[in-house]
C-alpha positions as CSV (number, residue, x, y, z in Angstrom):
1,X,8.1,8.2,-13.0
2,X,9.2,4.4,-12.5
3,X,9.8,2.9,-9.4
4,X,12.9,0.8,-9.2
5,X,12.5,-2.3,-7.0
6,X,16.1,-3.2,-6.8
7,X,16.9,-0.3,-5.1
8,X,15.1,-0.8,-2.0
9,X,16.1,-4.8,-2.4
10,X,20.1,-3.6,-2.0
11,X,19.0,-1.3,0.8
12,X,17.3,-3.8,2.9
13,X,20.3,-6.8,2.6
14,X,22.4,-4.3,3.1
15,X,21.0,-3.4,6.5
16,X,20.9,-6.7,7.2
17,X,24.4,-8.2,5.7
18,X,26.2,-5.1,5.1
19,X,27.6,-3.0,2.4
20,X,27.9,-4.9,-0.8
21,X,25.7,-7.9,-0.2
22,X,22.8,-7.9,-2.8
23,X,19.5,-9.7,-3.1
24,X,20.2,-11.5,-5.9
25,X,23.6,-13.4,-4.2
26,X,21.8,-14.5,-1.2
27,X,21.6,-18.0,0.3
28,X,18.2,-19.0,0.0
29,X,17.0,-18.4,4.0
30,X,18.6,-14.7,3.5
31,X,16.9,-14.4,0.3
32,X,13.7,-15.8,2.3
33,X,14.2,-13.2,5.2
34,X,14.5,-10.5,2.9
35,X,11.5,-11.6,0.8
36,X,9.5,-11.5,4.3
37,X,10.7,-8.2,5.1
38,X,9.1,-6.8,1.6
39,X,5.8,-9.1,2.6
40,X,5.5,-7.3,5.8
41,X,6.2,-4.1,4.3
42,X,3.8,-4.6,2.0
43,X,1.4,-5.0,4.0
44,X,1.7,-2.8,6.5
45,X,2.1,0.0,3.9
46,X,-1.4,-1.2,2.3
47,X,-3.1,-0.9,6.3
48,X,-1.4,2.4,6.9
49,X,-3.2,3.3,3.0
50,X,-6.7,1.8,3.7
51,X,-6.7,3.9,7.0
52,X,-5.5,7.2,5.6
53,X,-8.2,7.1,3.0
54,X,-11.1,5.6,5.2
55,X,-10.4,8.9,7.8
56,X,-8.7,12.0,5.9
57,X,-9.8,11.4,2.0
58,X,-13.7,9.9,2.7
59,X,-14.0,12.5,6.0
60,X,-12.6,15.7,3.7
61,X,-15.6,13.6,0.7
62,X,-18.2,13.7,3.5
63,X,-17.7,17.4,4.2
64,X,-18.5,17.8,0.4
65,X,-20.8,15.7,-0.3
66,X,-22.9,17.6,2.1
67,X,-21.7,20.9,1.0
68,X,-23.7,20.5,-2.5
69,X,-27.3,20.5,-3.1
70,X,-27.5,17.4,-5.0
71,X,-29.3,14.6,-3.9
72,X,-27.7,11.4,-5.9
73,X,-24.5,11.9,-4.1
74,X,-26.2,12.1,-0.1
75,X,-27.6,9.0,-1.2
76,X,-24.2,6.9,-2.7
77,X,-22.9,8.3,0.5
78,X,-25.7,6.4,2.6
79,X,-25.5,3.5,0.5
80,X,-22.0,2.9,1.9
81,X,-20.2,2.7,-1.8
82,X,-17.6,5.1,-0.8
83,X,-15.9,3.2,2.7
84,X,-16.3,-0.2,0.1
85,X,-14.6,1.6,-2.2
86,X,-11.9,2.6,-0.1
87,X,-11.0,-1.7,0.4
88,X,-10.0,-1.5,-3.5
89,X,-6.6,0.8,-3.1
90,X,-4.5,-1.7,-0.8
91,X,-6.0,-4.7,-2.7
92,X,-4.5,-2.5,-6.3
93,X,-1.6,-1.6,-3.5
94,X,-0.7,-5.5,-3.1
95,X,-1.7,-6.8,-6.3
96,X,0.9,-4.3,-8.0
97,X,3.8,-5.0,-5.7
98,X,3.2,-8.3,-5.7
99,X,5.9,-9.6,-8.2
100,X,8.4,-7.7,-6.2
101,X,7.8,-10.5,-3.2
């Protein structure tokens, strides 16, 4: 499945200039404010991902980690790797949608 950028580049200078405007035929401040928009999108989109993994997917990976009998994995979980781990997918997150900014 591909994601196609331009879409959600038409629907955001369309909400802000109205039907038929498009990114690519903005002045340069409009093309700045829509640029900006995407930034803080971005961004907020990566915080909202860094705390849905720190609370539902490493709480629902605590639960299992102590539901097995192994040892190695109670002691990666002490060892903290898993909550550092959890930093990595809105860096990937920001690093992919980057370009689109």
């Amino acid at each position: 499945m591909t994601w196609d950028i331009s879409k959600l580049e038409n629907l955001v200078s369309e909400l802000f200039y109205g039907k038929g405007s498009t990114y690519g035929g903005l002045e340069p401040m409009n093309q700045f404010l829509v640029s900006g928009v995407f930034f803080v999108g971005v961004l907020l989109l990566a915080v909202f991902l860094y705390y849905f993994i720190r609370r539902v997917l490493l709480g629902l990976f605590v639960k299992l980690v102590k539901a097995t009998k192994n040892s190695w994995d109670n002691d990666l979980m002490r060892s903290g790797i898993f909550r550092r781990l959890a930093m990595l997918a809105p860096v990937i997150l920001v690093w992919q949608l980057s370009p689109y900014i």
